[in-house]
C-alpha positions as CSV (number, residue, x, y, z in Angstrom):
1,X,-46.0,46.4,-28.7
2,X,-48.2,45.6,-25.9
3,X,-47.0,44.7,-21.7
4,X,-43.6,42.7,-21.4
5,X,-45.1,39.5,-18.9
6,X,-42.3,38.6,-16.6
7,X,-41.6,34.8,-15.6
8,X,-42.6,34.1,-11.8
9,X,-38.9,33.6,-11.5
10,X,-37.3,37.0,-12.5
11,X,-36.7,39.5,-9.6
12,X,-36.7,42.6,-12.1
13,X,-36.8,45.8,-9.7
14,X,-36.4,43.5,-6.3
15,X,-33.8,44.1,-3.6
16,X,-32.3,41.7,-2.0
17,X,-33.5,41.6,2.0
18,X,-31.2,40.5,4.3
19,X,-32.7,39.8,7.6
20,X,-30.3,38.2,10.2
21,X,-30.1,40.5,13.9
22,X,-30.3,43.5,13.8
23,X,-29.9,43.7,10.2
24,X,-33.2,44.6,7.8
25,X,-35.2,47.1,6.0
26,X,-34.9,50.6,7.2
27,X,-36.9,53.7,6.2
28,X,-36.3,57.3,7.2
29,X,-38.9,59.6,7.0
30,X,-39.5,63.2,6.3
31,X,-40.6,64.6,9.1
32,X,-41.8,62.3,12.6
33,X,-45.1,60.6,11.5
34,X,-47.9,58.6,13.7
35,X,-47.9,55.3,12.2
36,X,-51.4,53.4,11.3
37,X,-50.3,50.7,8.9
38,X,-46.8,49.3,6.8
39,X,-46.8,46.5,3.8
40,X,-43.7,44.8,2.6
41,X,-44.1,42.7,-0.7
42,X,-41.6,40.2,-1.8
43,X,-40.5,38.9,-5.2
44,X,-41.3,35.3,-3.3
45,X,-44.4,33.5,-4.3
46,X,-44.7,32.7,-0.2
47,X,-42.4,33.9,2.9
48,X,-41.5,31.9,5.5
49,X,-43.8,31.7,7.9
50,X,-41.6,29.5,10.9
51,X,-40.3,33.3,12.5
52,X,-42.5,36.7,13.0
53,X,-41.5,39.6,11.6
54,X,-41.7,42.6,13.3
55,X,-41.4,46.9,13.4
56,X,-39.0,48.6,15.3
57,X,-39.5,52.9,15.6
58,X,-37.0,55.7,16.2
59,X,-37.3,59.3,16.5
60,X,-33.2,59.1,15.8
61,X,-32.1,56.5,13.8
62,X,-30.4,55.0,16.9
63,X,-32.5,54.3,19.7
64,X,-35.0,51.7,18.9
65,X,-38.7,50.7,20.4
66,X,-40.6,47.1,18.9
67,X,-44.0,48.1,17.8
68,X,-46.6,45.4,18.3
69,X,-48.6,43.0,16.7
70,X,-45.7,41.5,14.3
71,X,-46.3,41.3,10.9
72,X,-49.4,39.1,9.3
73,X,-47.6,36.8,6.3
74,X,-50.2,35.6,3.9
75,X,-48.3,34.9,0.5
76,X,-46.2,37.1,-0.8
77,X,-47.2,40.6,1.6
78,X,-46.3,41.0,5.4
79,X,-49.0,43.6,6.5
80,X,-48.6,45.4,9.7
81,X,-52.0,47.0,11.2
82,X,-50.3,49.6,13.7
83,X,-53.6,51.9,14.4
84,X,-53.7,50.3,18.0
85,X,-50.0,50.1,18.6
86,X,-49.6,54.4,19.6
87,X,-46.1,54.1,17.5
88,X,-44.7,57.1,16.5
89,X,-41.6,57.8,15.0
90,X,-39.0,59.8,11.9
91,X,-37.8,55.8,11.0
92,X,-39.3,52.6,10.5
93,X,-37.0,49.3,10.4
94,X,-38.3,45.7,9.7
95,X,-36.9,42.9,11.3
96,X,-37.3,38.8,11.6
97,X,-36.3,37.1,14.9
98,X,-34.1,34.1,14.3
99,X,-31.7,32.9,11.3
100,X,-30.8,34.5,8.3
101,X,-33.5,35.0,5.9
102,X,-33.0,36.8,2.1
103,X,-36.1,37.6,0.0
104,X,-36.6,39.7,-2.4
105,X,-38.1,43.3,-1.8
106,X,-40.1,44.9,-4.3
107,X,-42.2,47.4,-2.5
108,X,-42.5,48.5,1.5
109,X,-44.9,51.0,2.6
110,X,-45.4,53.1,6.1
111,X,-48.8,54.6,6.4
112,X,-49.7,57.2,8.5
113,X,-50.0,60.9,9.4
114,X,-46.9,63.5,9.9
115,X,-47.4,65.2,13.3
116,X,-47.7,68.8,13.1
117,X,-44.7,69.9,15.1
């Protein structure tokens, strides 16, 4: 019995991320939220660093606004601090500018606060 230790290697409970355009990691919400924060880990030990990533926010899933700063990379986490940024939004998509990138996703988290309408 005791904790099964995975190998730095194995991507157990990762999705693949395929950044490349317009394509990336898209999250639709319950109800239209003001954003303060969002975190995306990777199954890489260290993402490329050579192109930003960045937030884009919708209030339909269609028509698309890019939330400044881009995304911080230290290791294995892109952190977003969004408490300056005024973005609001039902979805949250994360993209990378330039050529196509795949890491593995393991975890990507919106902070915030629902708006009361």
């Amino acid at each position: 019995a005791g904790v099964p230790v995975l190998e730095d290697n194995e991507l157990t409970g990762a999705m693949p991320g395929k950044f490349e355009g317009k394509a990336g990691l898209t999250v639709g919400l319950e109800k239209k939220c003001d954003f303060t924060g969002a975190v995306c880990l990777s199954s890489e030990k260290t993402l490329k660093k050579d192109r930003p990533f960045y937030l884009e926010v919708s209030d339909d899933g269609q028509n698309w606004q890019r939330v400044m700063p881009n995304g911080v990379i230290n290791g294995n986490e892109i952190r977003f601090d969004l408490k300056k940024s005024g973005a609001s939004g039902k979805f949250v998509r994360m993209l990378r500018e330039g050529d196509k990138y795949e890491p593995g996703i393991v975890g990507f988290y919106v902070y915030g606060k629902p708006q009361k309408n």
